[in-house]
PDB file as gemmi writes it, atoms N, CA and C in Angstrom:
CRYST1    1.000    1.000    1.000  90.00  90.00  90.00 P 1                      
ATOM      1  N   UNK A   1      56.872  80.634  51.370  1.00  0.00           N  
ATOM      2  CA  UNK A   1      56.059  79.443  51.332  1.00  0.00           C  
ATOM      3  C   UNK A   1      56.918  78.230  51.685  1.00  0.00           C  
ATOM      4  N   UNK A   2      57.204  78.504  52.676  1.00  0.00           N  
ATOM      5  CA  UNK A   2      58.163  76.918  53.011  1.00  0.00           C  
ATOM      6  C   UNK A   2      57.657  75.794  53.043  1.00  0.00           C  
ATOM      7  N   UNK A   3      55.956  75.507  52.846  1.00  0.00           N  
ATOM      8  CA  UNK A   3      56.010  74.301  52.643  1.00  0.00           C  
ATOM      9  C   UNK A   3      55.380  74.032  51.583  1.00  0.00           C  
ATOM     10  N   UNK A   4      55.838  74.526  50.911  1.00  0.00           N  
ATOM     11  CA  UNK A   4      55.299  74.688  49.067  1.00  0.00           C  
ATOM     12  C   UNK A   4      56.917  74.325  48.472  1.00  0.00           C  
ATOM     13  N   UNK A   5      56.647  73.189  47.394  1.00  0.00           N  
ATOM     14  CA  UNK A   5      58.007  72.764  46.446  1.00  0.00           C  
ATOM     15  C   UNK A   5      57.382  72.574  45.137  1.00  0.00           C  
ATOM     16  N   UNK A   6      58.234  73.062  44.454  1.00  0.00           N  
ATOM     17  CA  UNK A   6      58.180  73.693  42.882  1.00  0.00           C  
ATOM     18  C   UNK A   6      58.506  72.132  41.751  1.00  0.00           C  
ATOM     19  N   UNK A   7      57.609  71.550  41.383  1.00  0.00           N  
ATOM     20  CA  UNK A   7      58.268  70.545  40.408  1.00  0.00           C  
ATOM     21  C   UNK A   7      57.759  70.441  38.884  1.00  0.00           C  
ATOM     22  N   UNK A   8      58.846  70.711  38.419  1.00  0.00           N  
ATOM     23  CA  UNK A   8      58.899  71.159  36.622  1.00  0.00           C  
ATOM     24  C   UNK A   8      58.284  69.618  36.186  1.00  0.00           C  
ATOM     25  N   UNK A   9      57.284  69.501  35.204  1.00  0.00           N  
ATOM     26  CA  UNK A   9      56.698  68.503  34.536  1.00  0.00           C  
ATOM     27  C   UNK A   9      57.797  66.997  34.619  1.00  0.00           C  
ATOM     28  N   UNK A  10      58.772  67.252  33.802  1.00  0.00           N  
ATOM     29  CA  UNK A  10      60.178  66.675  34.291  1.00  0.00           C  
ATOM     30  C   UNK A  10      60.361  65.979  35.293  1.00  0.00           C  
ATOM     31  N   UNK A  11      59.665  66.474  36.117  1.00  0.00           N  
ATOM     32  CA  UNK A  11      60.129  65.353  37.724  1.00  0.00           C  
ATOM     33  C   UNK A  11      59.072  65.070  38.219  1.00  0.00           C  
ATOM     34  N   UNK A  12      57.784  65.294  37.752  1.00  0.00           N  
ATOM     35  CA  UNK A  12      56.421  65.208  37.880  1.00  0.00           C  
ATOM     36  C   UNK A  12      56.307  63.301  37.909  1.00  0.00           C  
ATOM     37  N   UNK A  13      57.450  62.588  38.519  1.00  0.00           N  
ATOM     38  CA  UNK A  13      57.274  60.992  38.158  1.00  0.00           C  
ATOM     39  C   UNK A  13      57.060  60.535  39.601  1.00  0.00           C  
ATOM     40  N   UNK A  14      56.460  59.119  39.550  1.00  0.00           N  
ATOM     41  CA  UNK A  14      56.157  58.620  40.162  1.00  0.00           C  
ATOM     42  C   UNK A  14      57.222  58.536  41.749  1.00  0.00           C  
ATOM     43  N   UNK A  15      58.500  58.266  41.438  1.00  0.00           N  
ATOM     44  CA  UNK A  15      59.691  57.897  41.916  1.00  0.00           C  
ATOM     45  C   UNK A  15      59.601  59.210  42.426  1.00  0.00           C  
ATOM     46  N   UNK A  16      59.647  60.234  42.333  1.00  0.00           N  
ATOM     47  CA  UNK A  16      59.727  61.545  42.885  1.00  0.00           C  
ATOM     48  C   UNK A  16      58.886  62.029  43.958  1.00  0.00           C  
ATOM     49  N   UNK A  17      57.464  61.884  43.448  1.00  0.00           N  
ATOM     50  CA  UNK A  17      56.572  62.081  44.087  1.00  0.00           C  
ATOM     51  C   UNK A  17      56.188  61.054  45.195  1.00  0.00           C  
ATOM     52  N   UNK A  18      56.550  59.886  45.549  1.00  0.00           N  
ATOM     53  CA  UNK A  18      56.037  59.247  46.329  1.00  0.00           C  
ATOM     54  C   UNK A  18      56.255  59.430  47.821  1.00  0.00           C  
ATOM     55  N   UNK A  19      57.276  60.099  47.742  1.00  0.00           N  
ATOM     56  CA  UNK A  19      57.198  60.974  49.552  1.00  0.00           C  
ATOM     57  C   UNK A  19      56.344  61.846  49.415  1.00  0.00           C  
ATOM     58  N   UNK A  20      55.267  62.077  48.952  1.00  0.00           N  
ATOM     59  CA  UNK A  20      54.153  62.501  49.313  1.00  0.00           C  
ATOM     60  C   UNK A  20      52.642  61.998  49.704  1.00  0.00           C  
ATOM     61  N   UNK A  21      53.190  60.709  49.935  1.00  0.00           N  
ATOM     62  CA  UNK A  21      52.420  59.752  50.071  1.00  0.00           C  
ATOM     63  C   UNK A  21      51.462  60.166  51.346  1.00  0.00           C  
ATOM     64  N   UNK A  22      50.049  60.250  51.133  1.00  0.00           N  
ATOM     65  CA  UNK A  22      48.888  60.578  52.404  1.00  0.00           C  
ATOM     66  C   UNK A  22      49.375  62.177  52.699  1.00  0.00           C  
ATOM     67  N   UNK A  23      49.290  63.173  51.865  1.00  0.00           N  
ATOM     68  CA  UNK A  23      49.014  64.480  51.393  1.00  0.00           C  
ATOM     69  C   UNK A  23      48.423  65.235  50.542  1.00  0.00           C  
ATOM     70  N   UNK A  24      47.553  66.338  51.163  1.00  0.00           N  
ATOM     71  CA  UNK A  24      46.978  66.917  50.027  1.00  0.00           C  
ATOM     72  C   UNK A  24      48.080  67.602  49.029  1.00  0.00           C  
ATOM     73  N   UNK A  25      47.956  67.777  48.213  1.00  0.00           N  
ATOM     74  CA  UNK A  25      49.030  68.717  47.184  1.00  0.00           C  
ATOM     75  C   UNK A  25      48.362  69.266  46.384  1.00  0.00           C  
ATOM     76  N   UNK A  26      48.926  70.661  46.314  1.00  0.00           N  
ATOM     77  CA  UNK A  26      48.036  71.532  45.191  1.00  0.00           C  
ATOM     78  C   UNK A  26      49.130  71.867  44.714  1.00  0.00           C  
ATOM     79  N   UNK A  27      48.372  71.767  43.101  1.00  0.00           N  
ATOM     80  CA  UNK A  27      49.326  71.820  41.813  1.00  0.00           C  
ATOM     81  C   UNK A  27      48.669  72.967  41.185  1.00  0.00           C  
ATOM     82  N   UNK A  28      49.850  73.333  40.926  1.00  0.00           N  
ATOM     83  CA  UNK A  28      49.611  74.685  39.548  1.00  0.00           C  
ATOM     84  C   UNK A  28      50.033  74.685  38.249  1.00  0.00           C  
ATOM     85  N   UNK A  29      49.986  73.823  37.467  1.00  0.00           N  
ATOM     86  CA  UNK A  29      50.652  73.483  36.642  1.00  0.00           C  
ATOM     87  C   UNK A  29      51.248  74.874  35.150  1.00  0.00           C  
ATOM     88  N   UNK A  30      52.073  74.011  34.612  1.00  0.00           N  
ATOM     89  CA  UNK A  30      52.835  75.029  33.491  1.00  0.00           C  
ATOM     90  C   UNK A  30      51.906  75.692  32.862  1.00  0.00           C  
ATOM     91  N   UNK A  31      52.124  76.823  32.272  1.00  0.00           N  
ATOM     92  CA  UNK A  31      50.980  77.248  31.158  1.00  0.00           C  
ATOM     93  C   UNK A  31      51.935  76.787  29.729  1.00  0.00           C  
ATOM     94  N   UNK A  32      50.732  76.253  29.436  1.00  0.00           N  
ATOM     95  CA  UNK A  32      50.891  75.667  27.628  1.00  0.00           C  
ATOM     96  C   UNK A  32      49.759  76.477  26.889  1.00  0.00           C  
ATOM     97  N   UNK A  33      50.714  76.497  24.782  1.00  0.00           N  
ATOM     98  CA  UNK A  33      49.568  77.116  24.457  1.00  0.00           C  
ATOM     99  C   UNK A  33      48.627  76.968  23.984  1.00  0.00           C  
ATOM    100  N   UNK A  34      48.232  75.485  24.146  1.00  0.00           N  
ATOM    101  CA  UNK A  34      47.131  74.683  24.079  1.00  0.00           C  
ATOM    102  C   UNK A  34      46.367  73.999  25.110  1.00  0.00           C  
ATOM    103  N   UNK A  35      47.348  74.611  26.153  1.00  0.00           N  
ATOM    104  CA  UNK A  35      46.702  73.775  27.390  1.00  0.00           C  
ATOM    105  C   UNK A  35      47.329  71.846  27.732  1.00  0.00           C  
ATOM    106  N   UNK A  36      47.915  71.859  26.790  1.00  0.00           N  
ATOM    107  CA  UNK A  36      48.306  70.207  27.104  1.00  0.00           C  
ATOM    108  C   UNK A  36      48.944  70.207  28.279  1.00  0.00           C  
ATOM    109  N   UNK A  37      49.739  71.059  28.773  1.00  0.00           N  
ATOM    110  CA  UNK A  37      50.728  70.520  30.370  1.00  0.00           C  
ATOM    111  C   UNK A  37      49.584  70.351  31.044  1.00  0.00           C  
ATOM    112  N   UNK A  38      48.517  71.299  31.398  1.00  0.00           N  
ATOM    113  CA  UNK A  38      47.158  71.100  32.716  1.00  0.00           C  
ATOM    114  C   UNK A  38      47.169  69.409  32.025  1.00  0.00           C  
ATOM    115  N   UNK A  39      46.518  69.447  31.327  1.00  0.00           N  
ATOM    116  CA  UNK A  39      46.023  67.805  31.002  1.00  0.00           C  
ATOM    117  C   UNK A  39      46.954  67.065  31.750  1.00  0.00           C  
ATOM    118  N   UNK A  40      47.828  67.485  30.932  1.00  0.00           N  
ATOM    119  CA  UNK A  40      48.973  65.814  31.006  1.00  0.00           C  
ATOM    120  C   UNK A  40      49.250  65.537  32.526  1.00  0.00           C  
ATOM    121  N   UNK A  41      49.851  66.754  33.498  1.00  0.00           N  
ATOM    122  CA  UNK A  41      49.434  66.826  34.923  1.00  0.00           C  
ATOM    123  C   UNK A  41      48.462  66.227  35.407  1.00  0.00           C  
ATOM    124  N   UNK A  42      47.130  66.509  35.016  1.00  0.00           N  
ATOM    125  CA  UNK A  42      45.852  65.840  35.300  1.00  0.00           C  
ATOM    126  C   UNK A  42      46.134  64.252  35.246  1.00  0.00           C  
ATOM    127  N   UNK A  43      46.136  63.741  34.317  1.00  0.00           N  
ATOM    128  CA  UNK A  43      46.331  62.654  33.898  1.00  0.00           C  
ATOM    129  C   UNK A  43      47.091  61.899  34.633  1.00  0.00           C  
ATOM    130  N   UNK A  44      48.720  62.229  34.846  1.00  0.00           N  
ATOM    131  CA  UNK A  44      49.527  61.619  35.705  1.00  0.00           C  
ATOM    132  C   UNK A  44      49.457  61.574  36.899  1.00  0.00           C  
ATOM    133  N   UNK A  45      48.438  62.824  37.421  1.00  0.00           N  
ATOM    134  CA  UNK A  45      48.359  62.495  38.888  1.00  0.00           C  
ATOM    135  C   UNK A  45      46.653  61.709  39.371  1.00  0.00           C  
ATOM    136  N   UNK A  46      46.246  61.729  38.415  1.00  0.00           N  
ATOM    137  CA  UNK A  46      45.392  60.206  38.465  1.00  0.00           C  
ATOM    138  C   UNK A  46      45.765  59.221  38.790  1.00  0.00           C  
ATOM    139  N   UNK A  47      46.726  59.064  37.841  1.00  0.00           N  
ATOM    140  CA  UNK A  47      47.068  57.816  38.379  1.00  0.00           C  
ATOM    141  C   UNK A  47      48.167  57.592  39.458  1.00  0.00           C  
ATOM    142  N   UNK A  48      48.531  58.731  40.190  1.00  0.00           N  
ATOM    143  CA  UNK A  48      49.442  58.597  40.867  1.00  0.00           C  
ATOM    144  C   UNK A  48      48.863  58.447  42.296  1.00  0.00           C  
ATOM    145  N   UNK A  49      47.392  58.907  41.956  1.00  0.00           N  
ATOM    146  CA  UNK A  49      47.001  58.742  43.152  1.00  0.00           C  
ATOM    147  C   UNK A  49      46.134  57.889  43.626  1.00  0.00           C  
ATOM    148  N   UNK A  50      45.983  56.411  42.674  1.00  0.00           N  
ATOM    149  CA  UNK A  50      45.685  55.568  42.512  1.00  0.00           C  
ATOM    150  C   UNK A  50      46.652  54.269  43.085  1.00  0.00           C  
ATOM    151  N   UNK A  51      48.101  54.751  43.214  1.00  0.00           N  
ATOM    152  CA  UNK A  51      49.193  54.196  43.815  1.00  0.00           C  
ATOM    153  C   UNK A  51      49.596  54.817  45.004  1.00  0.00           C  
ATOM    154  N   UNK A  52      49.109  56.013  45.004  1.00  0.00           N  
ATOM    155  CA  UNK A  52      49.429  56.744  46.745  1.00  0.00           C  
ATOM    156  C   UNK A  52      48.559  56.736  47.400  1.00  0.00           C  
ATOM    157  N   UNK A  53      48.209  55.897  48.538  1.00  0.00           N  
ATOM    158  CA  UNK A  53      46.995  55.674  49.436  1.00  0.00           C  
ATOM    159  C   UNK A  53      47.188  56.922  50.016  1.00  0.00           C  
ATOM    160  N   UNK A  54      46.171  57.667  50.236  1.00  0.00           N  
ATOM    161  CA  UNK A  54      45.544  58.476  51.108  1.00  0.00           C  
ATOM    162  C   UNK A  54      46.439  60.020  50.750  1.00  0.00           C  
ATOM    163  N   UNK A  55      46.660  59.994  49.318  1.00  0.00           N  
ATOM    164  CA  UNK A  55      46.963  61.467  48.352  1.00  0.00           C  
ATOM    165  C   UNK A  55      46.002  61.872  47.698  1.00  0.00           C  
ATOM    166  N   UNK A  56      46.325  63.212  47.591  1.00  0.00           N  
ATOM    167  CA  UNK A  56      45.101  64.052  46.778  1.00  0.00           C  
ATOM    168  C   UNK A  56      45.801  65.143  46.348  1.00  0.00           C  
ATOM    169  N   UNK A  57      45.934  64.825  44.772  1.00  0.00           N  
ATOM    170  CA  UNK A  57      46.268  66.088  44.465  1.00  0.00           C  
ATOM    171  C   UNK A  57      44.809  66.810  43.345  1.00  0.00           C  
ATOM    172  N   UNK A  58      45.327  68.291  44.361  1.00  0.00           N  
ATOM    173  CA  UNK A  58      44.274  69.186  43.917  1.00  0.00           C  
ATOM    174  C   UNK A  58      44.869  70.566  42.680  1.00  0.00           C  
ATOM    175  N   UNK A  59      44.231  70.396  41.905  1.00  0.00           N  
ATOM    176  CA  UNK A  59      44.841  71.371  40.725  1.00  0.00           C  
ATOM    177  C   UNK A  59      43.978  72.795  40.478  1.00  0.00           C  
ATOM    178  N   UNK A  60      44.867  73.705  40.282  1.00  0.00           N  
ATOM    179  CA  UNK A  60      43.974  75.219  40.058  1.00  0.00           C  
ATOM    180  C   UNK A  60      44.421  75.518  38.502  1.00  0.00           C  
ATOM    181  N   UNK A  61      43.487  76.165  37.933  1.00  0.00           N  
ATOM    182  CA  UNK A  61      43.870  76.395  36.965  1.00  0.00           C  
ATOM    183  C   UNK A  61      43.809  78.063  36.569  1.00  0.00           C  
ATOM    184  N   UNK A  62      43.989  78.629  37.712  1.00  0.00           N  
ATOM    185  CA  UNK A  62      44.893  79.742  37.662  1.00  0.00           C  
ATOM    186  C   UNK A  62      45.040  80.752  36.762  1.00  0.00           C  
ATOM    187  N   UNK A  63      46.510  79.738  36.620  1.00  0.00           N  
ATOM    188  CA  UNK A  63      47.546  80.821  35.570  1.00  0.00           C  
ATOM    189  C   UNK A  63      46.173  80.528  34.117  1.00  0.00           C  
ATOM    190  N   UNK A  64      46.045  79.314  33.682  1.00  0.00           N  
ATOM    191  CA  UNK A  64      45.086  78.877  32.387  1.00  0.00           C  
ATOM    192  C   UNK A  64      44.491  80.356  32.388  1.00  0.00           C  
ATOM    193  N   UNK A  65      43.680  80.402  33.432  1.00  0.00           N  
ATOM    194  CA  UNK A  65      42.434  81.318  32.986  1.00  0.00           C  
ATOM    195  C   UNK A  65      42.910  82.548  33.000  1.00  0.00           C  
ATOM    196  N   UNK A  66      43.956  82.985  34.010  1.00  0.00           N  
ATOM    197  CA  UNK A  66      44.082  84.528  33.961  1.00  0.00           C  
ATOM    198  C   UNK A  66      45.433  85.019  32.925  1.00  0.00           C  
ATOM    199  N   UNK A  67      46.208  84.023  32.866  1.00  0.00           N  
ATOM    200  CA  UNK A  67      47.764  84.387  31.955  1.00  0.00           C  
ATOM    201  C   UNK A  67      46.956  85.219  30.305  1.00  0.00           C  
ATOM    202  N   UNK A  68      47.815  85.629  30.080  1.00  0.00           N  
ATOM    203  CA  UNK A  68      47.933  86.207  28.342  1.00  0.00           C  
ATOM    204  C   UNK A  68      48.105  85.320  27.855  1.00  0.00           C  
ATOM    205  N   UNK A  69      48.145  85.185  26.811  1.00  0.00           N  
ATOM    206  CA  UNK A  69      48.497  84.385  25.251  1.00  0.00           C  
ATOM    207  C   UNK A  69      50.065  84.303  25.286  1.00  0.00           C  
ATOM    208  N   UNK A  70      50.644  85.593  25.849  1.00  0.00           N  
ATOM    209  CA  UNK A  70      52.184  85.362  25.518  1.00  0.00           C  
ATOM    210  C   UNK A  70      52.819  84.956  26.353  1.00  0.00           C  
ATOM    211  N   UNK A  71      51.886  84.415  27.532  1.00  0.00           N  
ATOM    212  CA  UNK A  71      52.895  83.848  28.588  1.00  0.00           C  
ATOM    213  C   UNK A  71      52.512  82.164  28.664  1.00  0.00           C  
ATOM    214  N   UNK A  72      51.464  81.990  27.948  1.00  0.00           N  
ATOM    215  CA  UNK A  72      51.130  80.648  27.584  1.00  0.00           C  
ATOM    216  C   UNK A  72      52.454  79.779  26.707  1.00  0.00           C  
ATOM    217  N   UNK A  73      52.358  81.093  25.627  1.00  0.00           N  
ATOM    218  CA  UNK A  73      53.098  80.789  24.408  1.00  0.00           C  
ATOM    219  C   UNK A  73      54.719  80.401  24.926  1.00  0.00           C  
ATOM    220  N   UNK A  74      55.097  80.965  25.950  1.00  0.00           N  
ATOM    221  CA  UNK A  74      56.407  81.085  27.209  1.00  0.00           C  
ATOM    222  C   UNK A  74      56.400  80.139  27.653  1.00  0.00           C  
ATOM    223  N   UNK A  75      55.014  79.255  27.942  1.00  0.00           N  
ATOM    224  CA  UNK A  75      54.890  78.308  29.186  1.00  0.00           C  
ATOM    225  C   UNK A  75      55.802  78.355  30.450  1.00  0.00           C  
ATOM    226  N   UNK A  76      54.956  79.614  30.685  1.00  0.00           N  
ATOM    227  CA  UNK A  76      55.779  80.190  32.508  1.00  0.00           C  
ATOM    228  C   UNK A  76      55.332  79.423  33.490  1.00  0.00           C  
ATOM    229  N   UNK A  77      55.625  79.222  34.571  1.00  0.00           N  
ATOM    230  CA  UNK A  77      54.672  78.375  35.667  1.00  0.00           C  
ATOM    231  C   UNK A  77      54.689  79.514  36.864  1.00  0.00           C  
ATOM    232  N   UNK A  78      54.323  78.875  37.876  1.00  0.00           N  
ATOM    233  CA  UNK A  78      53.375  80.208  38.995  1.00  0.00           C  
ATOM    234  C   UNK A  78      55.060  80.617  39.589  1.00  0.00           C  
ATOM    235  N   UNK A  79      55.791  79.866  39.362  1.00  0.00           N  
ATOM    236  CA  UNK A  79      57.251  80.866  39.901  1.00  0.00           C  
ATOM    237  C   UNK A  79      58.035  81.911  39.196  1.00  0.00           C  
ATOM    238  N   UNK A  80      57.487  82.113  38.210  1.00  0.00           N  
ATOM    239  CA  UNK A  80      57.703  83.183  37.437  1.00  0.00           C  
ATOM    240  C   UNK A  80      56.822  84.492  37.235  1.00  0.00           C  
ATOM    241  N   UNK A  81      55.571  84.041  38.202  1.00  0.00           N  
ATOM    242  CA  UNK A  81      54.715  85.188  38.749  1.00  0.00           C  
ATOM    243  C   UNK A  81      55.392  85.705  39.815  1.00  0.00           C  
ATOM    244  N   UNK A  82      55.276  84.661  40.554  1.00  0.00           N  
ATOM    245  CA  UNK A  82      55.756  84.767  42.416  1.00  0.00           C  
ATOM    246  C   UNK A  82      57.157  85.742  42.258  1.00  0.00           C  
ATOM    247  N   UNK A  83      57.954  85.731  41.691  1.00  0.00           N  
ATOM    248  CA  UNK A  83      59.678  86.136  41.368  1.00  0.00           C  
ATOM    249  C   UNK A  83      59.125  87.443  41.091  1.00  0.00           C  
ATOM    250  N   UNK A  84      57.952  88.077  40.146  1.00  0.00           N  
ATOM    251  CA  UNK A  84      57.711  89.457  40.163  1.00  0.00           C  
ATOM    252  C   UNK A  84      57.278  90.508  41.223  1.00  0.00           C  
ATOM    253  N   UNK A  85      57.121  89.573  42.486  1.00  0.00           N  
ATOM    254  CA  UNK A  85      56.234  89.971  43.383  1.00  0.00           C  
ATOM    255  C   UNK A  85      57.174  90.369  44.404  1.00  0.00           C  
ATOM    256  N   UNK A  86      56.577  91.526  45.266  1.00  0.00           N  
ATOM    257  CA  UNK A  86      57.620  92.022  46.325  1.00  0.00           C  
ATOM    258  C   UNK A  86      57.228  91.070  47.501  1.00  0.00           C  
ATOM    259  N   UNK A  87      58.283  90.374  47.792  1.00  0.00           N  
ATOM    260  CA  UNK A  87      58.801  89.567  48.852  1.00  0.00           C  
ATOM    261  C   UNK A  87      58.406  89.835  50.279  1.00  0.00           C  
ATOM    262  N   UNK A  88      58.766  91.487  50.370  1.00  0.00           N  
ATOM    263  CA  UNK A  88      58.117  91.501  51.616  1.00  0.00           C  
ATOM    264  C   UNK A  88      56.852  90.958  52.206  1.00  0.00           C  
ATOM    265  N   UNK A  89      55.814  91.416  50.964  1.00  0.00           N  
ATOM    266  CA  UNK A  89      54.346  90.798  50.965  1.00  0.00           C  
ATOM    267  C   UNK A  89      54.101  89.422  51.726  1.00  0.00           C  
ATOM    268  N   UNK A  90      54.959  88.502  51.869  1.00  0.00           N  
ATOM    269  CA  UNK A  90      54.944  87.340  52.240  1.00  0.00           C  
ATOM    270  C   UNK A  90      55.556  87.196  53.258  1.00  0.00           C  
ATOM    271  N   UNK A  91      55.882  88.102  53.918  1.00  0.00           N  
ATOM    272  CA  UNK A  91      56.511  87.911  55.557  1.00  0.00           C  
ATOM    273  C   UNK A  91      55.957  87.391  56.388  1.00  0.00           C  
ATOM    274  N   UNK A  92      55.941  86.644  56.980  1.00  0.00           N  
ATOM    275  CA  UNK A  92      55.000  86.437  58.205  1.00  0.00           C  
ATOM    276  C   UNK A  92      54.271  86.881  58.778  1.00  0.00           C  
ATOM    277  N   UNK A  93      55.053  88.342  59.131  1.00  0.00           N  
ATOM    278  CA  UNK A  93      54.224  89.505  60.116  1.00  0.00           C  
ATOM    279  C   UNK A  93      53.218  90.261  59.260  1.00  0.00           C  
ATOM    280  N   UNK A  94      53.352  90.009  57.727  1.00  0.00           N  
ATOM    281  CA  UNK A  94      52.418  90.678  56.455  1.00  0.00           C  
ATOM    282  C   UNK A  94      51.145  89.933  56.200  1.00  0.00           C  
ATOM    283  N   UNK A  95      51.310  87.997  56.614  1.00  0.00           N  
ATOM    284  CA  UNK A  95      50.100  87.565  56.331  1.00  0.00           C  
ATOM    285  C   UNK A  95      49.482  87.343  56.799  1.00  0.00           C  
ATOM    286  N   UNK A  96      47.652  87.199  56.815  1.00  0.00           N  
ATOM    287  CA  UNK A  96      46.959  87.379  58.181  1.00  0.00           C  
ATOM    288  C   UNK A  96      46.796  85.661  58.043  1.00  0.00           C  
ATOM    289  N   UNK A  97      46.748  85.556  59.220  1.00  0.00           N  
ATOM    290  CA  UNK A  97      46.569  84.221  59.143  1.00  0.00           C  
ATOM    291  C   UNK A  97      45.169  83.299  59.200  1.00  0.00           C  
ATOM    292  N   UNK A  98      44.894  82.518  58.319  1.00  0.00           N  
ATOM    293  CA  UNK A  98      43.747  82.121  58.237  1.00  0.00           C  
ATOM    294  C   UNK A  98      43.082  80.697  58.764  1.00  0.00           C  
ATOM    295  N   UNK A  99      41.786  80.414  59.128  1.00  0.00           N  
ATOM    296  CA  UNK A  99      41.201  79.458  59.979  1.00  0.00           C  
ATOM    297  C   UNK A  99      41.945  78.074  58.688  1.00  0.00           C  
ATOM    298  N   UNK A 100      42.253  77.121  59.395  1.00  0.00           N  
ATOM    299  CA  UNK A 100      42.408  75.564  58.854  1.00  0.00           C  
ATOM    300  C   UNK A 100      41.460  75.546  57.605  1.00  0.00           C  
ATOM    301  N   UNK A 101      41.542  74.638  56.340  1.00  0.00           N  
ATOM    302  CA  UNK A 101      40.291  74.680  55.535  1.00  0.00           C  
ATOM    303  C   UNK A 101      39.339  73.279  55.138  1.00  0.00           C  
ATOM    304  N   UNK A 102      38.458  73.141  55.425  1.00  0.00           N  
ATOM    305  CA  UNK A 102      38.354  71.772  55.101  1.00  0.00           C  
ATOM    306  C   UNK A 102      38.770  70.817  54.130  1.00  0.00           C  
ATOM    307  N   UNK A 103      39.257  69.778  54.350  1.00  0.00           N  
ATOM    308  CA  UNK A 103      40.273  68.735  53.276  1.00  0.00           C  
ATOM    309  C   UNK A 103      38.362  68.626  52.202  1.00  0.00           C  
ATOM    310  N   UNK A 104      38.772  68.527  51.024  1.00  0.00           N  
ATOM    311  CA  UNK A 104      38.048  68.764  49.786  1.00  0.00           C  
ATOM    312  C   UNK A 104      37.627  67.421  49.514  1.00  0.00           C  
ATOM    313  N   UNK A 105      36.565  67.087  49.258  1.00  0.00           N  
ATOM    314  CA  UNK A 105      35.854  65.929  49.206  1.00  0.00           C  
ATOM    315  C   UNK A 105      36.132  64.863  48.498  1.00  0.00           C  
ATOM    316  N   UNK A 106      36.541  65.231  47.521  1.00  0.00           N  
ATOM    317  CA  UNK A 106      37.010  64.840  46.223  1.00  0.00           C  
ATOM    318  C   UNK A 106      37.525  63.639  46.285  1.00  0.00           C  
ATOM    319  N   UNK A 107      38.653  63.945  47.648  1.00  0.00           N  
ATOM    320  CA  UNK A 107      40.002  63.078  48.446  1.00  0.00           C  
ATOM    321  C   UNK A 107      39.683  62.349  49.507  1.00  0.00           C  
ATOM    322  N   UNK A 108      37.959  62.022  49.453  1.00  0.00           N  
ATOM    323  CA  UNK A 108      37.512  60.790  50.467  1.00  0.00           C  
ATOM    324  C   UNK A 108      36.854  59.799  50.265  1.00  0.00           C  
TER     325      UNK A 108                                                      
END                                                                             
């Protein structure tokens, strides 16, 4: 996924994120075992995208719905799925490649 970058709650700041300024971004956020990281994510990138003209970040909630209890309780994030997974799977010549998708409404 080379144009996929991994950022731990931690660097989830404004100052960080602003070279992403006029991009969609999809977030996967930590699993918590209450769910507070999705929120707090939510939250900060409200307003982040209230200061980034023409950003959209889009959030899945994923890991939330499908993780166990004990990986909540871990608060793993989606790179600690991805790391279980055979690599090859993601070769180039392995993925089919799919039509463009429409930018999500949400973000107009």
């Amino acid at each position: 996924m080379p144009d996929s970058v991994d950022y731990p709650i931690g660097r989830f700041t404004f100052g960080k994120l602003n070279v992403l300024q006029g991009r969609f971004v999809y977030v996967f956020p930590d699993l918590s075992k209450d769910g507070n990281t999705f929120k707090e994510w939510e939250t900060k990138a409200k307003e982040y995208e209230s200061r980034l003209p023409r950003t959209c970040f889009m959030f899945s909630d994923l890991l939330e719905q499908l993780a166990p209890e004990r990986n909540k309780s871990e608060g793993n994030d989606l790179a600690e799925y991805l790391i279980k997974q055979d690599w090859r799977l993601f070769r180039k010549g392995n993925i089919q490649e799919q039509q463009p998708q429409p930018k999500p409404e949400k973000c107009y």
